[in-house]
C-alpha positions as CSV (number, residue, x, y, z in Angstrom):
1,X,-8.0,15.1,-10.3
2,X,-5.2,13.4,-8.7
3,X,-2.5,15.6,-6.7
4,X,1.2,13.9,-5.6
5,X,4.1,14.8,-3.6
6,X,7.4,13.3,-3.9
7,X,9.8,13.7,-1.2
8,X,13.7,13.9,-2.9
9,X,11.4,14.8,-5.9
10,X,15.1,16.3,-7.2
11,X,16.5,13.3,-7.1
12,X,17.4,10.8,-9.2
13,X,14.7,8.1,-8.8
14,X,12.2,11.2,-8.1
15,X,12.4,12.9,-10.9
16,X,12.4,10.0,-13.0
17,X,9.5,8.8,-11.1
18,X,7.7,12.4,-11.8
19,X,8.9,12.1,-15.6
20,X,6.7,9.2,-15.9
21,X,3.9,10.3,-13.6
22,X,3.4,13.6,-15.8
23,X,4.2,11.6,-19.1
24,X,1.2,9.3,-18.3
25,X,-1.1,12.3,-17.2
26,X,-3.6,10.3,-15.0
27,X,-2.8,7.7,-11.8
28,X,-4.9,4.7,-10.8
29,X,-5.3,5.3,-6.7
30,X,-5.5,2.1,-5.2
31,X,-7.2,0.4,-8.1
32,X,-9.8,3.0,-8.8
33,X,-10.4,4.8,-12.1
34,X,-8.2,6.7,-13.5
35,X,-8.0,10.4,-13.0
36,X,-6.1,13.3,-14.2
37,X,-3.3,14.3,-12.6
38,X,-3.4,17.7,-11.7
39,X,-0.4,18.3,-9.9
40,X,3.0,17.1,-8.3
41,X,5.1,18.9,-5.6
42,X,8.5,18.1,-5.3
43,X,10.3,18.3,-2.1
44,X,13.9,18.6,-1.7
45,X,16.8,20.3,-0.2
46,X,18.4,20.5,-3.9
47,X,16.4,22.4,-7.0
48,X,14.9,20.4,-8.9
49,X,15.9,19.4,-13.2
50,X,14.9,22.2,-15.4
51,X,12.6,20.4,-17.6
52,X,10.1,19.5,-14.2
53,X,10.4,23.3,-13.1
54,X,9.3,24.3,-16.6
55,X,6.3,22.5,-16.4
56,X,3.1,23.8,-15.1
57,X,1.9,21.0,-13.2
58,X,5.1,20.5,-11.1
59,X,5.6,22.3,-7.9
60,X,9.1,22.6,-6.2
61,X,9.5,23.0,-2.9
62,X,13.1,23.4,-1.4
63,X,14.3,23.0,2.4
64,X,14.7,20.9,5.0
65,X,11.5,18.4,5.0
66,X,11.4,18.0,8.8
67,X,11.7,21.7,8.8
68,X,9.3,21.8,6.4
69,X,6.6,19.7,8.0
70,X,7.0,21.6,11.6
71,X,3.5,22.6,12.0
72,X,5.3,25.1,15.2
73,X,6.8,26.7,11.9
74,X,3.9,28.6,10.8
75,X,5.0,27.2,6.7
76,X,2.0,26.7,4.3
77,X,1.2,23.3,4.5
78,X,3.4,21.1,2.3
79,X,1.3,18.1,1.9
80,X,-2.1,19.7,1.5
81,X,-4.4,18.3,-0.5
82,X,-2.4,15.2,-1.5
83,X,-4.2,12.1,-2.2
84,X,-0.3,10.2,-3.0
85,X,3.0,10.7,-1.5
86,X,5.7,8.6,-2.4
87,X,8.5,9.3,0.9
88,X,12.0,8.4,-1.3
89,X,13.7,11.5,0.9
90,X,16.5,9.8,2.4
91,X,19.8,9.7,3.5
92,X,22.0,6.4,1.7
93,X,23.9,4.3,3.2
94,X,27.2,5.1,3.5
95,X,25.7,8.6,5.5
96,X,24.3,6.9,7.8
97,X,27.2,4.7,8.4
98,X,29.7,7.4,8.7
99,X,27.5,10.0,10.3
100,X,24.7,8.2,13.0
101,X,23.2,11.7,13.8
102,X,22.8,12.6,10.1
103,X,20.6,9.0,9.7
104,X,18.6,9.3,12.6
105,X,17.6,13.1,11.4
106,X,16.7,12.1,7.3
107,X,15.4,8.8,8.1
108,X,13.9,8.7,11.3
109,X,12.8,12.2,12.0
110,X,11.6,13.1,8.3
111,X,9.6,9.8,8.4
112,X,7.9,10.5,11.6
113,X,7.4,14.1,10.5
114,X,5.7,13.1,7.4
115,X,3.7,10.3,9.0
116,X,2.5,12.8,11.9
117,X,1.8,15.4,8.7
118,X,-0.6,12.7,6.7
119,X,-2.6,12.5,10.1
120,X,-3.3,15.8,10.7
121,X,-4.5,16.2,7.0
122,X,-7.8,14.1,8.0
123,X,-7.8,12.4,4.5
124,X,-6.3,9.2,4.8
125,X,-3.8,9.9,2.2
126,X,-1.8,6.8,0.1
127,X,1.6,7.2,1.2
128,X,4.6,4.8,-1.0
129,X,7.1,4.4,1.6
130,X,11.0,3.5,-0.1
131,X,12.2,0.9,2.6
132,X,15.2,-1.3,1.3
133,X,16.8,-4.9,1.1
134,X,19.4,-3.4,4.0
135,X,16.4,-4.6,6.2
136,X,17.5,-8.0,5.9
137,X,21.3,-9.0,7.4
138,X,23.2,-11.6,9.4
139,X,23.9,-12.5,12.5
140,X,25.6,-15.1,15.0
141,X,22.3,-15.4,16.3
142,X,19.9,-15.0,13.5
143,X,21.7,-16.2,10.3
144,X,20.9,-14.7,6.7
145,X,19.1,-17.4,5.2
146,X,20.7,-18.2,1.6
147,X,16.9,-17.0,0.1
148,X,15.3,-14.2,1.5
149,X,11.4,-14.0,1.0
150,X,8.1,-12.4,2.0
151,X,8.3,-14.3,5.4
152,X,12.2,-13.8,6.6
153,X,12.2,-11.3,10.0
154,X,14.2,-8.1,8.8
155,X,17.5,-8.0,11.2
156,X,19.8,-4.7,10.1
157,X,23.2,-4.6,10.3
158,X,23.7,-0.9,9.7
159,X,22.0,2.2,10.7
160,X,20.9,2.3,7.5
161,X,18.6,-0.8,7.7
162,X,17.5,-0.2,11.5
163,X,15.7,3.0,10.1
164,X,13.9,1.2,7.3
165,X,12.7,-1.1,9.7
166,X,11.5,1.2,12.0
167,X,9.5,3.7,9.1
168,X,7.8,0.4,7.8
169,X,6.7,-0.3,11.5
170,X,5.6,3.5,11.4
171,X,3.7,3.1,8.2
172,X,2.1,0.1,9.4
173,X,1.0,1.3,12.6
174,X,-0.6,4.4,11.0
175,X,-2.1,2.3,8.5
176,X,-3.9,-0.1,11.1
177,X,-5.3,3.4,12.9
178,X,-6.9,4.5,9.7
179,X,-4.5,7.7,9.9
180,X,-3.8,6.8,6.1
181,X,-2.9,4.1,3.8
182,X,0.8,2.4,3.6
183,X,2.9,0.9,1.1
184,X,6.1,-0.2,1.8
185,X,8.3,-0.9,-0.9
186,X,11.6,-2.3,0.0
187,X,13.8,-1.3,-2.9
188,X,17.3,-3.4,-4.2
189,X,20.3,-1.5,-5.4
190,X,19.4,0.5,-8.5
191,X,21.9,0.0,-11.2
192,X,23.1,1.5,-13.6
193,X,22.3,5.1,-12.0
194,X,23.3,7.9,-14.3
195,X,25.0,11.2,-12.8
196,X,27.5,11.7,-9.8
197,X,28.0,8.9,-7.1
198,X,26.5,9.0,-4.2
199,X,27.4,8.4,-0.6
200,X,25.3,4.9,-0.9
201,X,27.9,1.7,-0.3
202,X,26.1,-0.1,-2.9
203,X,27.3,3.4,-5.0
204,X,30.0,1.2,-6.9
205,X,27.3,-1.1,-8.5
206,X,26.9,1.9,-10.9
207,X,30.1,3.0,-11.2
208,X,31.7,-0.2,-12.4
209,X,29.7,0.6,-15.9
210,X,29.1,4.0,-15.6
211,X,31.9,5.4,-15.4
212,X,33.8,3.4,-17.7
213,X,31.5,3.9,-20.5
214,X,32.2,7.4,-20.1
215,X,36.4,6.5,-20.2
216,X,36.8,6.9,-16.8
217,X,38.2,4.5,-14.6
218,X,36.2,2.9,-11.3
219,X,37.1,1.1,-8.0
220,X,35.3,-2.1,-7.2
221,X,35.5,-2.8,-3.4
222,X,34.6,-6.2,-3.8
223,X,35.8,-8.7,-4.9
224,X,34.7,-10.2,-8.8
225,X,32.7,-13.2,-6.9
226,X,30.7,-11.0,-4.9
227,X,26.8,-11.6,-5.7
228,X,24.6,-8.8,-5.1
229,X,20.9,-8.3,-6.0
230,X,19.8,-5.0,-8.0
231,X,17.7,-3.3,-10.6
232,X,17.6,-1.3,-13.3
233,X,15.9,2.1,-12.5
234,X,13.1,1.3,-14.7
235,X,12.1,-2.0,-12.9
236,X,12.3,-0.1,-9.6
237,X,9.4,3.2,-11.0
238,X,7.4,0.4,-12.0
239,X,7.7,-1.1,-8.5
240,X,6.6,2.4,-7.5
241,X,3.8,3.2,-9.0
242,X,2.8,-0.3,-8.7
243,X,2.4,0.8,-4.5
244,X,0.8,3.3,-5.5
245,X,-2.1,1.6,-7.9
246,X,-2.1,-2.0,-7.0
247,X,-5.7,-1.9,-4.8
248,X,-5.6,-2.8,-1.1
249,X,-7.0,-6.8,-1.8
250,X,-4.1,-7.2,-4.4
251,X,-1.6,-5.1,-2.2
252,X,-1.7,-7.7,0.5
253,X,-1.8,-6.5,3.7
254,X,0.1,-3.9,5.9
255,X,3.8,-5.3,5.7
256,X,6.3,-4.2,3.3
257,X,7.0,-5.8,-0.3
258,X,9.8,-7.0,-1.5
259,X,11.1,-6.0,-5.4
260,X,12.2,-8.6,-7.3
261,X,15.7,-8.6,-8.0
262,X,18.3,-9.9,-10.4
263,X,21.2,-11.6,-8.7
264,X,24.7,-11.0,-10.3
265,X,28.4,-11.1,-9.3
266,X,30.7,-8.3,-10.5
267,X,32.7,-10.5,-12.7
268,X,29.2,-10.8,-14.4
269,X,28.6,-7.2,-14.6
270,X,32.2,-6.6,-15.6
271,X,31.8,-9.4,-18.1
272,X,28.0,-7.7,-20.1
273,X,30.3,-4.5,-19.7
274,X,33.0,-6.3,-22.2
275,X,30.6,-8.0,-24.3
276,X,28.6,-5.2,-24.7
277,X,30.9,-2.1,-24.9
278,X,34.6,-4.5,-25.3
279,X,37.0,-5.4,-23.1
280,X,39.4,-2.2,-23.2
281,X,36.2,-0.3,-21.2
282,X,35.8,-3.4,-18.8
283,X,40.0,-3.2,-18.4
284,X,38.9,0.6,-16.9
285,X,37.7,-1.3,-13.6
286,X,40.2,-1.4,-10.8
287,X,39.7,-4.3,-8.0
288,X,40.4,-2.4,-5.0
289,X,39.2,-4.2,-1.8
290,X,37.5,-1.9,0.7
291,X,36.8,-4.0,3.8
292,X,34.5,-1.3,5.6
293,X,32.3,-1.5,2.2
294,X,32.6,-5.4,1.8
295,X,31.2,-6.1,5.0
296,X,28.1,-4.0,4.8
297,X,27.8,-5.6,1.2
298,X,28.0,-8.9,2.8
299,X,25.4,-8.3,5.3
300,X,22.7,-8.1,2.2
301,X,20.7,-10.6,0.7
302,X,22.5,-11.5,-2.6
303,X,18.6,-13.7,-4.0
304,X,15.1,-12.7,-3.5
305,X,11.9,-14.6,-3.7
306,X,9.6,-12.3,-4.1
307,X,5.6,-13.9,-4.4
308,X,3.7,-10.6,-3.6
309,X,5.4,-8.5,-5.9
310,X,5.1,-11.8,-8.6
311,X,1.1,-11.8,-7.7
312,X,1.1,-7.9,-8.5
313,X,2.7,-8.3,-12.0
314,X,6.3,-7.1,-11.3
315,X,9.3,-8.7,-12.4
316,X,13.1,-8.7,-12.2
317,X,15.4,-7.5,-15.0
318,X,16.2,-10.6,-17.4
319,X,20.0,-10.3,-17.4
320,X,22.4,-7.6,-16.6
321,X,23.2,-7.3,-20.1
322,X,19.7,-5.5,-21.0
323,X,20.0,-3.4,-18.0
324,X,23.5,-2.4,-19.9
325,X,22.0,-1.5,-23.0
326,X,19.2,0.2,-21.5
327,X,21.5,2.6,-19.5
328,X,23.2,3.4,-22.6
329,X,20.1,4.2,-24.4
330,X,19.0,6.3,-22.0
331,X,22.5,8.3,-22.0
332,X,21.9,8.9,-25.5
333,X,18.8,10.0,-25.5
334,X,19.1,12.4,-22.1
335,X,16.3,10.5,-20.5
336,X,18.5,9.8,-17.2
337,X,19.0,13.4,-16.6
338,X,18.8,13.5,-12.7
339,X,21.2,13.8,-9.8
């Protein structure tokens, strides 16, 4: 029997991420057989979707996950008895930016709190850490190569990225102590996300289609030749649970890996949205520079080589197009119900 915990478990990408966990019924732990999965414990500060609260394997826990994890609190413990956590608690991009304190306490503190937690368990738990492409930026004195890969040195140019960095060194670090064992996962920009935006800068990547599919219109702070690299939600679960199965040979060692990505420009992305859905929902985006959200944009890799993630079987989206049509299949059929 395999138990899980999810940190932001209500979230978008963690509820999805327990849809397909509980859908599947068993998990393959670091390439062993696999085993039943007996139950998943979602953590967040929000509730979580009705249909994971209804089922009898789920269960939620709500508060503050630092608080949560304060062993000087006297709470039950929340990890106990978990053989996988997947960390995706975070706070996005745009937070962080706007609110330094508010990054340092999600992303930093939570992390530490969590890894501190796995250690005192004693059972070298598998924990999938959800790092991020912000790792990667330029500088004057360390440019962004055109191609970032396996081997290029993470250099962050938001608060954002700095805490990535420093929760893979975390992970790492408590990795190479035997405390537990550490995937890093350093996710692109999801897109198309269903619900409401988000306080992520990379936020408009859904909106541009999202919202005019639904006959509203949407402000694109870039401009229509911006490149960015993303992914459709379902390549980044698979990335996932890939952390979470792939066994410690194929995984590769302690550093993070990187997902593959698609690399697009918005004019693309507005152009699949005309093809796809016709021009008068494409019309519905506004160009609306943002220069605050441009430049944090910029400072992200736009292409990804990614050979450890291609030696573990995953692969980018094929075009932007598919990712389209599969965000409006999904729509129809409620399957991206999630915040």
């Amino acid at each position: 029997m395999v138990n899980v915990v999810i940190t932001g478990g209500a979230g978008f990408l963690g509820s999805r991420l327990a849809r397909e966990l509980l859908a599947a019924g068993s998990l393959e732990v670091a390439g062993g057989e696999a085993r039943p999965l007996s139950r998943v414990t979602l953590v967040d500060q929000a509730p979580v979707p009705p249909d994971l609260a209804d089922d009898e394997r789920v269960t939620a826990v709500r508060g503050d996950l630092t608080e949560l994890l304060d062993p000087a609190a006297g709470r039950p413990g929340t990890l106990a008895g978990a053989e996988v956590i997947f960390h995706l608690a975070a706070a996005v991009s745009g937070e962080c930016e706007a609110d330094f304190d508010l990054g340092l306490r999600a992303n930093l503190r939570a992390t530490e709190a969590l890894l501190a937690s796995c250690r005192a368990l004693g059972t070298n738990p598998l924990v999938v850490f959800s790092s991020s492409l912000a790792v990667f930026g330029g500088s004057a004195d360390h440019p962004l190569p055109e191609v970032v890969d396996d081997q290029t040195m993470p250099n962050p140019q938001t608060s954002y990225g700095a805490q990535k960095v420093v929760g893979e060194q975390l992970l790492a670090d408590y990795t190479r102590k035997g405390f537990l064992r550490g995937r890093a996962l350093r996710l692109v920009s999801i897109s198309v996300r269903p619900g409401r935006p988000n306080g992520a800068a990379s936020g408009f990547m859904s909106g541009v289609i999202r919202e005019p599919l639904a006959g509203q219109r949407a402000s694109c702070p870039v401009t229509p030749d911006t490149e960015v690299a993303l992914a459709s939600p379902a390549k980044a679960i698979a990335g996932l649970r890939c952390a979470a199965t792939a066994s410690d040979h194929a995984w590769g060692g302690r550093s993070a890996v990187n997902l593959p990505a698609l690399t697009v420009s918005l004019a693309d992305m507005a152009g699949a949205l005309a093809r796809i859905a016709g021009p008068q929902v494409s019309a519905l985006i506004d160009w609306v520079p943002d220069p605050e959200v441009a430049r944090m944009v910029a400072s992200w890799p736009a292409r990804v080589r990614a050979d450890r993630a291609a030696r573990l079987g995953l692969t980018p989206d094929p075009d932007f197009d598919s990712i389209v049509r599969m965000h409006l299949a999904e729509s129809r059929s409620g399957a991206d119900s999630g915040r």
